[in-house]
SEVO-280290 format. One record per residue (C-alpha): residue number from 1; x, y, z. Coordinates in steps of 0.02 Angstrom, whole numbers, always signed. Layout:
+-----+--------+--------+--------+
|   k |      x |      y |      z |
+-----+--------+--------+--------+
| NUM |      X |      Y |      Z |
...
+-----+--------+--------+--------+
This chain:
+-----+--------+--------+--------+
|   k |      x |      y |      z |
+-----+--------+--------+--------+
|   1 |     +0 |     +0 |     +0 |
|   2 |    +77 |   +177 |    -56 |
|   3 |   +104 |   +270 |    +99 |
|   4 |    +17 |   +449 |   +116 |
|   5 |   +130 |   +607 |   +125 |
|   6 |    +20 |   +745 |   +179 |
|   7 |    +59 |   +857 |   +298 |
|   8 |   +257 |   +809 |   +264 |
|   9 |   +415 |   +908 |   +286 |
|  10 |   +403 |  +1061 |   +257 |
|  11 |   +518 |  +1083 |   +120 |
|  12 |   +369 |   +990 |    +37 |
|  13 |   +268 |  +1121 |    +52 |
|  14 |   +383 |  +1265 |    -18 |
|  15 |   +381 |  +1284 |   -216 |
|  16 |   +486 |  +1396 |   -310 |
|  17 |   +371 |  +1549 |   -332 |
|  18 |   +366 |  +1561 |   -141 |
|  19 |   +551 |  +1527 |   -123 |
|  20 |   +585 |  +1690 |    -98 |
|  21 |   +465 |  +1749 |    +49 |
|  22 |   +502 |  +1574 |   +128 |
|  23 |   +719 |  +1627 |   +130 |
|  24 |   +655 |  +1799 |   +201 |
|  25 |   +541 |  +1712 |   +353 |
|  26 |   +675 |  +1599 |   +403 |
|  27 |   +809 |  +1749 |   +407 |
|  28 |   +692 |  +1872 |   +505 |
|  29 |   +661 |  +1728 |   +635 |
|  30 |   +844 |  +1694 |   +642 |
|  31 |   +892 |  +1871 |   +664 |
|  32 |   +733 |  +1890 |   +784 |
|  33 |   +794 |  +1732 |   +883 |
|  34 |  +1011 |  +1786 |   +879 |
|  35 |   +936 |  +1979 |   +965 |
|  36 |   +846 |  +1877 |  +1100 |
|  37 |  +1001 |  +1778 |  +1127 |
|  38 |  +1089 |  +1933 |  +1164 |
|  39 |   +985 |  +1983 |  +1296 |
|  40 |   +979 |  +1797 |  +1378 |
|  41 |  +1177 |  +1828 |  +1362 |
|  42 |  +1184 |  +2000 |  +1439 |
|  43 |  +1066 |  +1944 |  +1577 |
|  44 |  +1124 |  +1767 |  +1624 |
|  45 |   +941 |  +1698 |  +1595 |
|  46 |   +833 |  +1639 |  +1463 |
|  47 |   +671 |  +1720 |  +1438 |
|  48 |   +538 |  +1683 |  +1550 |
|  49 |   +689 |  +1600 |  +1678 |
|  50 |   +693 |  +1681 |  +1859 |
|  51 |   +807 |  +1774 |  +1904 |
|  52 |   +936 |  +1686 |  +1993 |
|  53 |   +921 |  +1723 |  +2214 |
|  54 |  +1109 |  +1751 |  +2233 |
|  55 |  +1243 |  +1835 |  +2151 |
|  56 |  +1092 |  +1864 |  +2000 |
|  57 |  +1160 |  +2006 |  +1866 |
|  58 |  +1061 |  +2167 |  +1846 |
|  59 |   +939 |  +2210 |  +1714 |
|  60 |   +769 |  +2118 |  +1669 |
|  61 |   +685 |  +2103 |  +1496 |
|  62 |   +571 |  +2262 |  +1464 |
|  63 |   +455 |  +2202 |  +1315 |
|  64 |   +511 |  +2219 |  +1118 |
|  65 |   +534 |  +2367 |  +1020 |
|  66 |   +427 |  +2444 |   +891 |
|  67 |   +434 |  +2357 |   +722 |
|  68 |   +573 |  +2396 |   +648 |
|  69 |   +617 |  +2379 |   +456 |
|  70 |   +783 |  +2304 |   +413 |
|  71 |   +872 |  +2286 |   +230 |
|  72 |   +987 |  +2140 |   +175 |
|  73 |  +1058 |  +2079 |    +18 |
|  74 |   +926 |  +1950 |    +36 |
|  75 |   +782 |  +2082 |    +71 |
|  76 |   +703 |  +2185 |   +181 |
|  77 |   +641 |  +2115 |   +356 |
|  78 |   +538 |  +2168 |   +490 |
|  79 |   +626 |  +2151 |   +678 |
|  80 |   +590 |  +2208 |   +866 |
|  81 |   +725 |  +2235 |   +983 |
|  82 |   +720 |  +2182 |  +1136 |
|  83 |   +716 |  +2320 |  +1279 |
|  84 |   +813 |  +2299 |  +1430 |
|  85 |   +774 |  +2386 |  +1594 |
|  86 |   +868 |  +2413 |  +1763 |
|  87 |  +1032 |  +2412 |  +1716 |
|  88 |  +1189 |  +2510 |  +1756 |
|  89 |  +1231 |  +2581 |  +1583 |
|  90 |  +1108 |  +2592 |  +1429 |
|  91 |  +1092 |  +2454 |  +1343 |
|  92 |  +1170 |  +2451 |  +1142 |
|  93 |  +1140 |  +2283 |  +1048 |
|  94 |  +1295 |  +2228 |   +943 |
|  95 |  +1195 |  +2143 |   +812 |
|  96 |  +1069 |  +2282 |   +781 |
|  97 |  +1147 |  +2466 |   +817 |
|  98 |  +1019 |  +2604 |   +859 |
|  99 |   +921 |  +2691 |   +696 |
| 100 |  +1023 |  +2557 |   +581 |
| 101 |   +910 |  +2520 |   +446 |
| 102 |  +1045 |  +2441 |   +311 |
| 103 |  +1170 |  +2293 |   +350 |
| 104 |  +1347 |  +2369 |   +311 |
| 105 |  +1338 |  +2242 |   +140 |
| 106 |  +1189 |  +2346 |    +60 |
| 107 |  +1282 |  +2508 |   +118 |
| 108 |  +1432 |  +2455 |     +6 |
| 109 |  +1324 |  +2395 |   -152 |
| 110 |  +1230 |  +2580 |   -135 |
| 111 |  +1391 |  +2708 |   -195 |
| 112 |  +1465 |  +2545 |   -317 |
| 113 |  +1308 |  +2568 |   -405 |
| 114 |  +1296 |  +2776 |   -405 |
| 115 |  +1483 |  +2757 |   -475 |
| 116 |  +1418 |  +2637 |   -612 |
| 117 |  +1288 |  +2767 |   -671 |
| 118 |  +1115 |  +2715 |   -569 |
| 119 |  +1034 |  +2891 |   -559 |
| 120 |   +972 |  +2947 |   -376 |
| 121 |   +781 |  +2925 |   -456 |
| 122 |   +833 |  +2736 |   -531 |
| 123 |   +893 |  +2686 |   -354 |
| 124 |   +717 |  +2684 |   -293 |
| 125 |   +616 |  +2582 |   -426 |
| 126 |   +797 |  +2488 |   -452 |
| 127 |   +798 |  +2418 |   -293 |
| 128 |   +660 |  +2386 |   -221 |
| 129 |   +598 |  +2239 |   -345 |
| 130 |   +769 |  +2155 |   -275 |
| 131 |   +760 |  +2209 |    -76 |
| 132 |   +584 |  +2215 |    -68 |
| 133 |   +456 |  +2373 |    -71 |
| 134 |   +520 |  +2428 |   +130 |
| 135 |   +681 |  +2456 |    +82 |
| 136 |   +716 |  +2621 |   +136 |
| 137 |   +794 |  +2671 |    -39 |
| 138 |   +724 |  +2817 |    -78 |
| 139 |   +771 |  +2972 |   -194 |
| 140 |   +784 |  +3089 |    -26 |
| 141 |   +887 |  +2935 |    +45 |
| 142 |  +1026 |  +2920 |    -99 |
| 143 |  +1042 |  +3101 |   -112 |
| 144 |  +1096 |  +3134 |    +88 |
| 145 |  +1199 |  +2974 |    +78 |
| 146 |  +1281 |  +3031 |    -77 |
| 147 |  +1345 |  +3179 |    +20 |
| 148 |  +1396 |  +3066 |   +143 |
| 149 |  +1499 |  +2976 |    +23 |
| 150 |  +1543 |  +3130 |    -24 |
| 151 |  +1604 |  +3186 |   +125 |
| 152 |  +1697 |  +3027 |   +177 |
| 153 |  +1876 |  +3006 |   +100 |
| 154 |  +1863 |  +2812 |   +116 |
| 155 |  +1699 |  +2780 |     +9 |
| 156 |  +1641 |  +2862 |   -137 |
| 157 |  +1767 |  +3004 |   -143 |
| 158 |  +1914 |  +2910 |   -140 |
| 159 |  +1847 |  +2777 |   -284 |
| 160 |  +1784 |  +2913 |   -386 |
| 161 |  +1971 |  +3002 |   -374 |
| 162 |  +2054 |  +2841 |   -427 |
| 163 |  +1943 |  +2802 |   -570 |
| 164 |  +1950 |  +2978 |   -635 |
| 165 |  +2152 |  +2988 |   -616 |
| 166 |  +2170 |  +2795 |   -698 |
| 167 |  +2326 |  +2793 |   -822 |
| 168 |  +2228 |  +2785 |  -1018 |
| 169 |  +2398 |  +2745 |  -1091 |
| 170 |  +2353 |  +2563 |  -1128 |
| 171 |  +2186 |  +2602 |  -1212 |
| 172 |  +2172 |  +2646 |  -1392 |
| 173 |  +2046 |  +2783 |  -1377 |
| 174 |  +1963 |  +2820 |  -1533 |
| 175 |  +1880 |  +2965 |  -1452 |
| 176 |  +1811 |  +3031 |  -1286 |
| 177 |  +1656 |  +3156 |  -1290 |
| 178 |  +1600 |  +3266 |  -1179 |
| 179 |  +1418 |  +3327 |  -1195 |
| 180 |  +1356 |  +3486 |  -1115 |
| 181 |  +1179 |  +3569 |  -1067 |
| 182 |  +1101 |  +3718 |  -1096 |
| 183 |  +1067 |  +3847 |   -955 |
| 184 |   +888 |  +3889 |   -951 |
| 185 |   +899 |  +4015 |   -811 |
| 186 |   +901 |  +4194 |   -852 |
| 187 |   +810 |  +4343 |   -962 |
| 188 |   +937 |  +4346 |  -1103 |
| 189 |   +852 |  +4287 |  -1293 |
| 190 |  +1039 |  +4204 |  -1300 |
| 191 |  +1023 |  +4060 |  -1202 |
| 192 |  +1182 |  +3990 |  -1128 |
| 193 |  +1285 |  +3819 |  -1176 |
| 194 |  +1426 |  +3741 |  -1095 |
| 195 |  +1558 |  +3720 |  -1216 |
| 196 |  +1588 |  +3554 |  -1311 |
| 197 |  +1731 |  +3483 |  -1321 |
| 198 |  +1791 |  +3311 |  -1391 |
| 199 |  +1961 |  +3237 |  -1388 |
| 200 |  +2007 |  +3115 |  -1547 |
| 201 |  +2152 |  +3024 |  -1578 |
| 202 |  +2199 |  +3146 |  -1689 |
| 203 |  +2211 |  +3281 |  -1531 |
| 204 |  +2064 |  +3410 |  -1442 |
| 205 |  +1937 |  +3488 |  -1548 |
| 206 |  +1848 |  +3598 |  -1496 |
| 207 |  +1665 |  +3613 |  -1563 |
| 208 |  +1577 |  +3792 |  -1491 |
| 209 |  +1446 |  +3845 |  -1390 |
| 210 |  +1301 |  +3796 |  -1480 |
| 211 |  +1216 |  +3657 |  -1583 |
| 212 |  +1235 |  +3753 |  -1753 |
| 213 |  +1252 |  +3665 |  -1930 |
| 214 |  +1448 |  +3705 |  -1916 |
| 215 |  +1440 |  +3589 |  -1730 |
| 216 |  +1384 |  +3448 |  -1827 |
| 217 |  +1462 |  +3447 |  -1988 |
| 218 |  +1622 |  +3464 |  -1860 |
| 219 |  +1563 |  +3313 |  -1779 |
| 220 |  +1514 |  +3220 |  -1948 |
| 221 |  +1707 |  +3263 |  -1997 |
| 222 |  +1764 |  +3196 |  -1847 |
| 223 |  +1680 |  +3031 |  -1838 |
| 224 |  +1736 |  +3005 |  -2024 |
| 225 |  +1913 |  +3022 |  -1981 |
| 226 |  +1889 |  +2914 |  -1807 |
| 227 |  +1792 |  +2784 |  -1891 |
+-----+--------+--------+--------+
């Protein structure tokens, strides 16, 4: 007689369109369980233990935290901290640091991305379809951590300077272009233009202020002469 297999393991009962919510449940219960380790730790008790009558350390377990959104490379999760009471010095979790909202692995992948060209406004849409829709990777959010990066020599900064400086000698360049915008502010009829330059193997041109018919049939001779 064949032998019945409902209500079997539980990998039985995970398919591969809910793979992905199923890896995010099991890390937020990890994460959930390694915080109320810490405490245990810190207190010399388990939860719902009593406290010991003798030489018992201080503190006792306060309740959990507010729900609190947190983003890995796997996703975004939802954790509460436990809160600890009654003891001699505040109380600062190792594995979750107050108002941390990113692990330090999705705060690396955030300026390696800027660098490769994701635009603040891309970050958003970008990713959230891979860290989930509460990932706090807003517009607002890339543009005060970008000053951040900014601001730190060891991040963004630093990479940027290195990549900018980066010896070209090896490279046979056929040409490098640099675009430019239009300035729209301002009552003049004459409407300012950066100046365009592009560098061919051939040496600098420059091509003028302004998209006229002598900026493109420059930049028709050009590309005949790279090409």
């Amino acid at each position: 007689m064949k032998k019945s297999n409902r209500g079997g393991t539980e990998s039985a009962r995970v398919c591969w369109e809910s793979l992905e919510g199923w890896v995010r449940e099991r890390v937020q219960g990890y994460v959930q369980d390694l915080l109320q380790e810490e405490v245990a730790e810190l207190l010399g008790r388990g939860k719902s233990q009593r406290r010991p009558a003798v030489d018992a350390l201080p503190g006792a377990r306060n309740g959990l935290g507010k729900p609190r959104k947190l983003t890995l490379a796997c996703g975004t999760i939802t954790v509460r901290r436990p809160r600890v009471r009654a003891l001699e010095e505040r109380f600062e979790s190792r594995l979750l640091p107050s108002f941390a909202r990113r692990t330090p692995v999705v705060d690396e992948l955030l300026p390696e991305l800027y660098l490769h060209g994701l635009s603040e406004g891309d970050f958003d849409p970008a990713l959230r379809g891979l860290l989930g829709d509460d990932a706090p990777v807003s517009a607002s959010t890339v543009a005060r951590l970008k000053s951040q990066w900014q601001a730190d020599p060891s991040r963004l900064r630093t990479r940027f300077d290195v990549w900018s400086a980066r010896p070209l000698s090896e490279l046979e360049v056929v040409y490098l272009w640099a675009d430019g915008i239009y300035v729209k502010a301002g009552l003049e009829k004459e409407k300012a233009a950066m100046s365009r330059r592009c560098n061919t193997a051939a040496g600098p041109a420059d091509l003028g202020s302004g998209e006229s018919a002598r900026f493109f049939g420059q930049l028709r001779g050009l590309w005949g002469t790279c090409a």
